[in-house]
VEXDO-988517 format. One record per atom (N, C-alpha, C): residue number from 1; residue in one letter; atom name; x, y, z. Coordinates in Angstrom, 2 decimals. Each point is the difference from the previous one (the first is absolute). Layout:
N
<mivo><i>NUM</i><aa>A</aa><at>CA</at><px>X</px><py>Y</py><pz>Z</pz></mivo>
...
***
This chain:
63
<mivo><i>1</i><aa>X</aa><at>N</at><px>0.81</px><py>-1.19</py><pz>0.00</pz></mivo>
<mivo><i>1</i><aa>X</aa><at>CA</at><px>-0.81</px><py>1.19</py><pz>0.00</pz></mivo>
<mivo><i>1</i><aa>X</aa><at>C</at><px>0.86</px><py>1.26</py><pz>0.00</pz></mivo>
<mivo><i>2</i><aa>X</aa><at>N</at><px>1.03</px><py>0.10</py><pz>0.64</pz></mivo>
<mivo><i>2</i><aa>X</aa><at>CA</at><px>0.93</px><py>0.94</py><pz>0.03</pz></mivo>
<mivo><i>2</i><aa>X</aa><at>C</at><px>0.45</px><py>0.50</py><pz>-1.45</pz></mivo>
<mivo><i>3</i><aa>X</aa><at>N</at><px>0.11</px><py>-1.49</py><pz>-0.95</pz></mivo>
<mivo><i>3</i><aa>X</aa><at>CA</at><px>0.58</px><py>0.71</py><pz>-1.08</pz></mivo>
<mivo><i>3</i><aa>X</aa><at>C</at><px>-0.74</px><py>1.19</py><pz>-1.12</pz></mivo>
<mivo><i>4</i><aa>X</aa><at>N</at><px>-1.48</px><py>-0.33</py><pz>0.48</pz></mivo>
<mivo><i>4</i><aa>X</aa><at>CA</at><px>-0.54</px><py>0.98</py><pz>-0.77</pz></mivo>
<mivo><i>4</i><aa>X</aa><at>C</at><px>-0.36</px><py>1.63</py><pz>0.63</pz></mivo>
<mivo><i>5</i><aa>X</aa><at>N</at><px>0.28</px><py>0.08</py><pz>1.46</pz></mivo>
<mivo><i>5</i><aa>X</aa><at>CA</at><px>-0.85</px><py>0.83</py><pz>1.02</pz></mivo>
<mivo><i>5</i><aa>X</aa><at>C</at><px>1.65</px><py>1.31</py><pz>-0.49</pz></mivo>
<mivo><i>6</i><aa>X</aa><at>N</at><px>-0.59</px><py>1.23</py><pz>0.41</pz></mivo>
<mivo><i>6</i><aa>X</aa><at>CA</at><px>1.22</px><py>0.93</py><pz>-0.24</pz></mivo>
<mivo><i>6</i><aa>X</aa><at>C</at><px>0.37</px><py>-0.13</py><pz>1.95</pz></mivo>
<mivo><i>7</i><aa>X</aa><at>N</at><px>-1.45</px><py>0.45</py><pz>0.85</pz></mivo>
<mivo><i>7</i><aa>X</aa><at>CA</at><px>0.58</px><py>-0.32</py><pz>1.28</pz></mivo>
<mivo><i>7</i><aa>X</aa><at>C</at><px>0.24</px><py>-1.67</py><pz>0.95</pz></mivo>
<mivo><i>8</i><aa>X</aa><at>N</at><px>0.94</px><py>0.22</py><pz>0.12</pz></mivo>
<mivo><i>8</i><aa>X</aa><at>CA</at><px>0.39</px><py>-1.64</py><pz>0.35</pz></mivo>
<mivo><i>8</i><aa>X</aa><at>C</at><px>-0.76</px><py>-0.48</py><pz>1.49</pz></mivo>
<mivo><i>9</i><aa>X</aa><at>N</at><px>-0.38</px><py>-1.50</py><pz>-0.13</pz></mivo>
<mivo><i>9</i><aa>X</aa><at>CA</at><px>-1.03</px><py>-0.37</py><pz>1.49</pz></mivo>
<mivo><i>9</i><aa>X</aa><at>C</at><px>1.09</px><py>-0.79</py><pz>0.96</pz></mivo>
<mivo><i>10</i><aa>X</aa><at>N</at><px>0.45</px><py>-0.08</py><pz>0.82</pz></mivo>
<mivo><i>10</i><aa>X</aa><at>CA</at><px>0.69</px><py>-1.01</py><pz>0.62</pz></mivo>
<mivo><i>10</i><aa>X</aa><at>C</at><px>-0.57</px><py>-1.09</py><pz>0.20</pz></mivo>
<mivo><i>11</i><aa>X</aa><at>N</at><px>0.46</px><py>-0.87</py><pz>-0.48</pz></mivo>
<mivo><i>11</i><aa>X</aa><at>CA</at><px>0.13</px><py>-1.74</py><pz>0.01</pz></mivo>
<mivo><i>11</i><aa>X</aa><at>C</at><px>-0.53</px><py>-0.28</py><pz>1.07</pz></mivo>
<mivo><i>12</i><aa>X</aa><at>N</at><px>0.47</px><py>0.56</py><pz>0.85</pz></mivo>
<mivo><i>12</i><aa>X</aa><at>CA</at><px>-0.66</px><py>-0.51</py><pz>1.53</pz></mivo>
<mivo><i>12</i><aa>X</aa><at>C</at><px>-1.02</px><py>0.14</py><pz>0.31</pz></mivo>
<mivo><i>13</i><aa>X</aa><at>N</at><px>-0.61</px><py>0.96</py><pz>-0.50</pz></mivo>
<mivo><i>13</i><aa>X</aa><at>CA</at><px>-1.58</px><py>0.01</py><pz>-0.05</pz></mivo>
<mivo><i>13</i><aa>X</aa><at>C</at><px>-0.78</px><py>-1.14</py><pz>-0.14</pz></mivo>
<mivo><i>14</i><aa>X</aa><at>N</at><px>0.60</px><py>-0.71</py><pz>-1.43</pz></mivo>
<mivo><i>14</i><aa>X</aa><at>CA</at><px>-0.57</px><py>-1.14</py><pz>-0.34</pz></mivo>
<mivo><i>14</i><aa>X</aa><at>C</at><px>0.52</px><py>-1.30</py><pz>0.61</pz></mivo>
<mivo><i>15</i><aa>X</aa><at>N</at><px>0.69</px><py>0.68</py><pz>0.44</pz></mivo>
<mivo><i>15</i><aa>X</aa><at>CA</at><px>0.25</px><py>-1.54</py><pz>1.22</pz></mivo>
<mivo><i>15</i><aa>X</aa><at>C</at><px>-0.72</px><py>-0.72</py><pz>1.21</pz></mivo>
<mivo><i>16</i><aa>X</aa><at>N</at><px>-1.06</px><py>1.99</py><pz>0.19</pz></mivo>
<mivo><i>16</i><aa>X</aa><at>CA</at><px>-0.63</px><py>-0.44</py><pz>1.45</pz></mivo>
<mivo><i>16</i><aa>X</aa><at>C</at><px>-1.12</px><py>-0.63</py><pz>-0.49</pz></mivo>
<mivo><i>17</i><aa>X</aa><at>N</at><px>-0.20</px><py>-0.19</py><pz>-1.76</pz></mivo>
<mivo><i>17</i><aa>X</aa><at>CA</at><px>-1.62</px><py>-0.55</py><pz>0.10</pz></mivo>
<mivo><i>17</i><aa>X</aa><at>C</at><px>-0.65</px><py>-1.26</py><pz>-0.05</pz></mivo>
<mivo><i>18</i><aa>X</aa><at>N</at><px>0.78</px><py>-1.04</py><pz>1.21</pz></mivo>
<mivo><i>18</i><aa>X</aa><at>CA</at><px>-0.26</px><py>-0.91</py><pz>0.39</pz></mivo>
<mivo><i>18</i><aa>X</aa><at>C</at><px>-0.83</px><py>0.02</py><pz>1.47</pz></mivo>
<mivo><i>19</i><aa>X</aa><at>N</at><px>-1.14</px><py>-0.68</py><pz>0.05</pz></mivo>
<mivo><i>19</i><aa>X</aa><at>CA</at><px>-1.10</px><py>-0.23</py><pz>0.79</pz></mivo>
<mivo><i>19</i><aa>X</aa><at>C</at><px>0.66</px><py>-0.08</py><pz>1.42</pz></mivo>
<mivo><i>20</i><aa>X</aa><at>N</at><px>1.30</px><py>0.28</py><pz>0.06</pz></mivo>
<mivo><i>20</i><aa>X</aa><at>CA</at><px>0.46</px><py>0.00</py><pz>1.92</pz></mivo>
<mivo><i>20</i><aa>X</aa><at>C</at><px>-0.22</px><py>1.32</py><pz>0.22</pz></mivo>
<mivo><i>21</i><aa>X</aa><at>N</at><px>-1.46</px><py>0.43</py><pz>0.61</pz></mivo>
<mivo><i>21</i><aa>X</aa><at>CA</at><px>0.26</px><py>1.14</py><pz>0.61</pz></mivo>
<mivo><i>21</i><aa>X</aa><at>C</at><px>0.27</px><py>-0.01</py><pz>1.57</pz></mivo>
<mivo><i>22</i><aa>X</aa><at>N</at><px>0.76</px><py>1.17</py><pz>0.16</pz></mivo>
<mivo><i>22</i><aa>X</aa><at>CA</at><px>0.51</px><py>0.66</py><pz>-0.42</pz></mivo>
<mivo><i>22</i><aa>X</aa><at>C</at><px>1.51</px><py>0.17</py><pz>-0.35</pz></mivo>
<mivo><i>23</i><aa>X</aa><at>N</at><px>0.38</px><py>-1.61</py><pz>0.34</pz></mivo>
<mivo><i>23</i><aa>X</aa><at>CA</at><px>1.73</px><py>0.11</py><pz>0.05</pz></mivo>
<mivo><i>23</i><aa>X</aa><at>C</at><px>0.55</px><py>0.56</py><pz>-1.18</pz></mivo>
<mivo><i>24</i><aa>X</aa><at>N</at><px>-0.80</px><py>-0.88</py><pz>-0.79</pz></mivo>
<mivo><i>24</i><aa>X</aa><at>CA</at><px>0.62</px><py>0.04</py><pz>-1.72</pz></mivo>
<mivo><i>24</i><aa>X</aa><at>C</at><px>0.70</px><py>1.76</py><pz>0.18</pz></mivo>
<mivo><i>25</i><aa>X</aa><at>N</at><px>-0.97</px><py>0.99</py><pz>-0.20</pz></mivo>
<mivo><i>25</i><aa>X</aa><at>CA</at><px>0.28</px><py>1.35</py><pz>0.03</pz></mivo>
<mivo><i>25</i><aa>X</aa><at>C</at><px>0.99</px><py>0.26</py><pz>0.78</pz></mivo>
<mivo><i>26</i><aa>X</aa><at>N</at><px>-0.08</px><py>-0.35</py><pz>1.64</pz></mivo>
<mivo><i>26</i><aa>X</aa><at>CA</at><px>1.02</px><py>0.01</py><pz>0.60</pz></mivo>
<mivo><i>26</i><aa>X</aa><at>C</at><px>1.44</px><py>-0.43</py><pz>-0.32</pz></mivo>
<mivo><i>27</i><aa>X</aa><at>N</at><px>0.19</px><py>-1.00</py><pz>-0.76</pz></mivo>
<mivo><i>27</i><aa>X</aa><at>CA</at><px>1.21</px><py>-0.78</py><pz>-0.23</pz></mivo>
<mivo><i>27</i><aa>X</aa><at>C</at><px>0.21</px><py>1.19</py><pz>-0.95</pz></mivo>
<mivo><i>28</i><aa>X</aa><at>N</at><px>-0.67</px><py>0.26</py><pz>-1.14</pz></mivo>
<mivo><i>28</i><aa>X</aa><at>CA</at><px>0.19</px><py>0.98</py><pz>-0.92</pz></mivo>
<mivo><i>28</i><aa>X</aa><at>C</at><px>1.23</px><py>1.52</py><pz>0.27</pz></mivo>
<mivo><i>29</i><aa>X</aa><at>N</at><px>-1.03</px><py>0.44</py><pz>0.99</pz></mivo>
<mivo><i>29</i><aa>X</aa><at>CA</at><px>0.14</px><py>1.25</py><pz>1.27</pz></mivo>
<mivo><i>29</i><aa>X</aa><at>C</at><px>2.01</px><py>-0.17</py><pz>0.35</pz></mivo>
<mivo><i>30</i><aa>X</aa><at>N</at><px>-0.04</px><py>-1.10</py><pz>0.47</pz></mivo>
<mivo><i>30</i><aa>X</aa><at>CA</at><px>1.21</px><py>-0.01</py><pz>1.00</pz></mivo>
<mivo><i>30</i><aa>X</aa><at>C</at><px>0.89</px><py>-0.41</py><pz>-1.59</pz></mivo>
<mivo><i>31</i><aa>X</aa><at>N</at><px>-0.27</px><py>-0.90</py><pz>-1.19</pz></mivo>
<mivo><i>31</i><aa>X</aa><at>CA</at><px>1.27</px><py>0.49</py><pz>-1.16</pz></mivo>
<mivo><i>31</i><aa>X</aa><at>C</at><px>-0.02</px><py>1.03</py><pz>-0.07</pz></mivo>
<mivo><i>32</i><aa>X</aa><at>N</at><px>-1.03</px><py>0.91</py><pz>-0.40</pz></mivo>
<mivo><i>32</i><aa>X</aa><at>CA</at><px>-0.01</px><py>1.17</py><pz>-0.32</pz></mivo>
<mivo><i>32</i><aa>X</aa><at>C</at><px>1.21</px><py>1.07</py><pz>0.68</pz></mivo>
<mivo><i>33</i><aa>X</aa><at>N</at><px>-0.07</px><py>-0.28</py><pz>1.47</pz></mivo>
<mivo><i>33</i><aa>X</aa><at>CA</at><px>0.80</px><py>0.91</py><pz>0.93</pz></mivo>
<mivo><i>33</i><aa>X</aa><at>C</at><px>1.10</px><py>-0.73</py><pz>-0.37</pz></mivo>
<mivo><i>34</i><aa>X</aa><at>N</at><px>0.17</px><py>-1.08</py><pz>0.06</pz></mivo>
<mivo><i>34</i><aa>X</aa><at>CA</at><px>1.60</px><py>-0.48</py><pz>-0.38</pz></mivo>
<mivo><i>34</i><aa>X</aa><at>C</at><px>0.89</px><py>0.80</py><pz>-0.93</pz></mivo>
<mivo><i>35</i><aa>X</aa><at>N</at><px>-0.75</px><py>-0.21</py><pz>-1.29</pz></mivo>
<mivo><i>35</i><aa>X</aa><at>CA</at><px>0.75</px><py>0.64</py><pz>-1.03</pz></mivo>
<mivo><i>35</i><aa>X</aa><at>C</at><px>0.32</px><py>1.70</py><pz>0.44</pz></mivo>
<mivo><i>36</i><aa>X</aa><at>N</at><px>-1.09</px><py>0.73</py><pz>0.17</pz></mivo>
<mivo><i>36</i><aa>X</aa><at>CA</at><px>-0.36</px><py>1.55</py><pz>0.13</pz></mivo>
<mivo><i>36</i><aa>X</aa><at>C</at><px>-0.48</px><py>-0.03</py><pz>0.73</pz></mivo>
<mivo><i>37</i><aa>X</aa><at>N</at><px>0.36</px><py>0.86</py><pz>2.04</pz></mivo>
<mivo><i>37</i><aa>X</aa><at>CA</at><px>-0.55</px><py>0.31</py><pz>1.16</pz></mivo>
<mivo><i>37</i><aa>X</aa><at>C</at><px>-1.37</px><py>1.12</py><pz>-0.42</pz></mivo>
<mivo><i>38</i><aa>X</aa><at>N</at><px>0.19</px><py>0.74</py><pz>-1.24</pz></mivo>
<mivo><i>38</i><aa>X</aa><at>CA</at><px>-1.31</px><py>1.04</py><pz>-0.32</pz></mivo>
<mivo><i>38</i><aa>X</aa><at>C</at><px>-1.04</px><py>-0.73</py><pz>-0.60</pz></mivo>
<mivo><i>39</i><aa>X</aa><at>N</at><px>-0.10</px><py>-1.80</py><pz>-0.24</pz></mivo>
<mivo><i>39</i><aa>X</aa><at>CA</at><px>-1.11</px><py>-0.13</py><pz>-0.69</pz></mivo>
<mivo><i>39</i><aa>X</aa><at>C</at><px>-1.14</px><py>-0.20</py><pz>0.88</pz></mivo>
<mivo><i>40</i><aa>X</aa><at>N</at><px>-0.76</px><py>0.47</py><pz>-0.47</pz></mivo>
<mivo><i>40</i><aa>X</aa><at>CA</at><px>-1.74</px><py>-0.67</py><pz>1.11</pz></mivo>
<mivo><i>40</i><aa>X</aa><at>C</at><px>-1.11</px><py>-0.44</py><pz>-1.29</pz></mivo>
<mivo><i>41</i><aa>X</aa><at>N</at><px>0.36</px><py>-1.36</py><pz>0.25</pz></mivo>
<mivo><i>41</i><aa>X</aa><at>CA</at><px>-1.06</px><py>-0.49</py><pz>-1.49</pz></mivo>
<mivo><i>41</i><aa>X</aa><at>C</at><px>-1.17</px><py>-1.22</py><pz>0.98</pz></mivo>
<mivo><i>42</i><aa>X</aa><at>N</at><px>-0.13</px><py>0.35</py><pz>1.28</pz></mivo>
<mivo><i>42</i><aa>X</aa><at>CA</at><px>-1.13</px><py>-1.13</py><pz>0.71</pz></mivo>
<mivo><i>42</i><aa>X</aa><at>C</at><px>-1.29</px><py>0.65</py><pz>-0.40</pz></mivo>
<mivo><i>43</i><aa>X</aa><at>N</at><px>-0.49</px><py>1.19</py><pz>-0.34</pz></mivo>
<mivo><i>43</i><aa>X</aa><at>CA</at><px>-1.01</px><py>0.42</py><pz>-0.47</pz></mivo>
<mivo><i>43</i><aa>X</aa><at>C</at><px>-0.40</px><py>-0.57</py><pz>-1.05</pz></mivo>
<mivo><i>44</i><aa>X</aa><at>N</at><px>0.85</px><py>0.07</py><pz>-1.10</pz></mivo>
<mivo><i>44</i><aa>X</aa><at>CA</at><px>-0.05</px><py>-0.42</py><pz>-1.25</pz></mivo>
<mivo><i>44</i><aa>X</aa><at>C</at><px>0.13</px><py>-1.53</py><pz>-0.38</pz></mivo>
<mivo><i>45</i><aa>X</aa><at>N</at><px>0.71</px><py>-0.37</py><pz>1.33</pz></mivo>
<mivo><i>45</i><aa>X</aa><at>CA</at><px>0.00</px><py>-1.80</py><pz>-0.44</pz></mivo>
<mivo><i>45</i><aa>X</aa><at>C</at><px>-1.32</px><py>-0.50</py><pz>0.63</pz></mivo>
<mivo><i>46</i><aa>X</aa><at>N</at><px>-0.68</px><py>0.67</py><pz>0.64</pz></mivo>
<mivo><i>46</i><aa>X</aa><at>CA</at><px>-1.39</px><py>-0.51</py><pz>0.71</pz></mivo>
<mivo><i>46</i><aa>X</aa><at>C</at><px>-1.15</px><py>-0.32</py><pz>-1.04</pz></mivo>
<mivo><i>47</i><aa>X</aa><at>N</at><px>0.00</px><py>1.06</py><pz>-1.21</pz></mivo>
<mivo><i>47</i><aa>X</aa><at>CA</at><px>-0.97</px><py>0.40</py><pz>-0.78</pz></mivo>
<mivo><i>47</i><aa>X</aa><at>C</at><px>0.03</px><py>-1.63</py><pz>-1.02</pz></mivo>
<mivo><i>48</i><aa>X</aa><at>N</at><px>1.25</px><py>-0.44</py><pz>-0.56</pz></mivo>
<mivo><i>48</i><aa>X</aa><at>CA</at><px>-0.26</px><py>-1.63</py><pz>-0.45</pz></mivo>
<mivo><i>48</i><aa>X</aa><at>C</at><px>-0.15</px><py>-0.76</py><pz>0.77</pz></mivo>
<mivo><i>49</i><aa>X</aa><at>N</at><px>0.46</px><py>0.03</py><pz>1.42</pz></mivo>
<mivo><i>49</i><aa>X</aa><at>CA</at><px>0.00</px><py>-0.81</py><pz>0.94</pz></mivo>
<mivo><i>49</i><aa>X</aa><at>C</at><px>-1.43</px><py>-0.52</py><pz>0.45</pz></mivo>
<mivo><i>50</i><aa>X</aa><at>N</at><px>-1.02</px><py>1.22</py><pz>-0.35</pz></mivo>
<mivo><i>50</i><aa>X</aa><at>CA</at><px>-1.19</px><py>-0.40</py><pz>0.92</pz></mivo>
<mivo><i>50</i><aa>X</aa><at>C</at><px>-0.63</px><py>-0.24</py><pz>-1.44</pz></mivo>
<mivo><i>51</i><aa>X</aa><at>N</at><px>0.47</px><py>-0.06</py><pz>-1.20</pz></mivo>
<mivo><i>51</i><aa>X</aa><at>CA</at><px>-0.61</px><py>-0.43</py><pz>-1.58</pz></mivo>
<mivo><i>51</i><aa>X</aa><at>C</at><px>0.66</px><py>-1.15</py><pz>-0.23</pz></mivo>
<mivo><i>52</i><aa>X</aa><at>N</at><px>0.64</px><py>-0.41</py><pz>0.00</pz></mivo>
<mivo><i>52</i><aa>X</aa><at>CA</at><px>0.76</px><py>-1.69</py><pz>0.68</pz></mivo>
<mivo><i>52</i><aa>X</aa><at>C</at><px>-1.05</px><py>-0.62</py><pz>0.94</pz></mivo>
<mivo><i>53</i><aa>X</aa><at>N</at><px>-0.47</px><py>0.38</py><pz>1.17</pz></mivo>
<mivo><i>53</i><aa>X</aa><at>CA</at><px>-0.89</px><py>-0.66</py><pz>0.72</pz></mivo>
<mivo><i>53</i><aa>X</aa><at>C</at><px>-1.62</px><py>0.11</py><pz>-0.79</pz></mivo>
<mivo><i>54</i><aa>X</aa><at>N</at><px>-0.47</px><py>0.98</py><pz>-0.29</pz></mivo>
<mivo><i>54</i><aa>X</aa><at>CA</at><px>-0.94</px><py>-0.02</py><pz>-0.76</pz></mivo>
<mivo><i>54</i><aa>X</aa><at>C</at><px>-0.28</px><py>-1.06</py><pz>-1.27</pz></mivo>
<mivo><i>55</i><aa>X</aa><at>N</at><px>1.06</px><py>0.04</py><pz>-0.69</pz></mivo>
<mivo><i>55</i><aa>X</aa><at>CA</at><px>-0.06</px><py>-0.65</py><pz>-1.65</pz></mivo>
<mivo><i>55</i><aa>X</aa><at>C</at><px>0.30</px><py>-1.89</py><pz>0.87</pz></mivo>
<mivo><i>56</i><aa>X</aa><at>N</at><px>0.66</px><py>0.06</py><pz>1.36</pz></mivo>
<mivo><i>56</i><aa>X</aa><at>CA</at><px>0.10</px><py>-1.72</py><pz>0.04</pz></mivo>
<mivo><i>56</i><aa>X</aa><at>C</at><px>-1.51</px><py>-0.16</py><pz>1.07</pz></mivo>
<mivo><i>57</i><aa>X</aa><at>N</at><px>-1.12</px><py>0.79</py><pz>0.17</pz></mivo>
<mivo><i>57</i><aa>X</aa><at>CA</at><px>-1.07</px><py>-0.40</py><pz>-0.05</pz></mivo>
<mivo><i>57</i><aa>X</aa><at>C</at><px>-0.97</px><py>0.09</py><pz>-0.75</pz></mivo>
<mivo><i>58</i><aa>X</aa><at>N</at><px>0.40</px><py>0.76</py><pz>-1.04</pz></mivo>
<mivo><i>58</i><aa>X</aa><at>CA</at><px>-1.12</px><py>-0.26</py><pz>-0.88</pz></mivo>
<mivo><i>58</i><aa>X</aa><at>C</at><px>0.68</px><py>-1.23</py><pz>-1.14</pz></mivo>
<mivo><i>59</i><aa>X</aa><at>N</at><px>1.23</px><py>-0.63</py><pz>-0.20</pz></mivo>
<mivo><i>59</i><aa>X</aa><at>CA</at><px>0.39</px><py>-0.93</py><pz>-0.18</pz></mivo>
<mivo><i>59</i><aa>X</aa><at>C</at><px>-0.71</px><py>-1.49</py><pz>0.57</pz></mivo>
<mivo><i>60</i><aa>X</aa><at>N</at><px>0.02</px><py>0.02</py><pz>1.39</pz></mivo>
<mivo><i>60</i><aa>X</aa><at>CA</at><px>-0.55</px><py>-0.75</py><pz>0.96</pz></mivo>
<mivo><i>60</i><aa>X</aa><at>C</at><px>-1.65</px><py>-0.19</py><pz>-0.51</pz></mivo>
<mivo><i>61</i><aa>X</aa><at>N</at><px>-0.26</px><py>0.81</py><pz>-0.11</pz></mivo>
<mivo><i>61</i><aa>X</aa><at>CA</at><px>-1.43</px><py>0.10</py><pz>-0.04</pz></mivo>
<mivo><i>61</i><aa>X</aa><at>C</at><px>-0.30</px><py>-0.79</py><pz>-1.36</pz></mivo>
<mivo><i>62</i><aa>X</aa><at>N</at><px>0.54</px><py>0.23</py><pz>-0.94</pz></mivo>
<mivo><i>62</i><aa>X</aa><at>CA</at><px>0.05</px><py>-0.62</py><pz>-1.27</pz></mivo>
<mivo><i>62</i><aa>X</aa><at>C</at><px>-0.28</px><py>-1.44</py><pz>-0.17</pz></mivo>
<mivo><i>63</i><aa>X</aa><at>N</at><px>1.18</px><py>-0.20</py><pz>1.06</pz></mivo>
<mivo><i>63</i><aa>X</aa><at>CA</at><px>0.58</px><py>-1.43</py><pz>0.30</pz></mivo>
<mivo><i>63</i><aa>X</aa><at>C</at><px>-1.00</px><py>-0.90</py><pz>0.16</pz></mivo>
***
């Protein structure tokens, strides 16, 4: 997705959007500070995080 966007999304975003809430984001959160002490992306990793839990119940439901 990056290659077409002019502003770039961090990866990690899409990392949190697995159905563990809320660690996933969390785990996200604490690379984030690893690399760069100025990043704060737990806001932003929440928003797939809680669409990860959504999409694996309406998956479920399917089922």
């Amino acid at each position: 997705m990056n290659l077409f966007l002019k502003e770039k999304i961090n990866p990690l975003i899409g990392s949190a959007g697995v159905s563990a809430v809320p660690m996933a984001a969390r785990v996200s959160q604490v690379v984030a500070c690893a690399g760069n002490k100025h990043n704060f992306i737990l806001m932003h990793a929440m928003g797939p995080n809680v669409a990860g839990v959504i999409g694996t119940a309406l998956a479920a439901g399917l089922f």
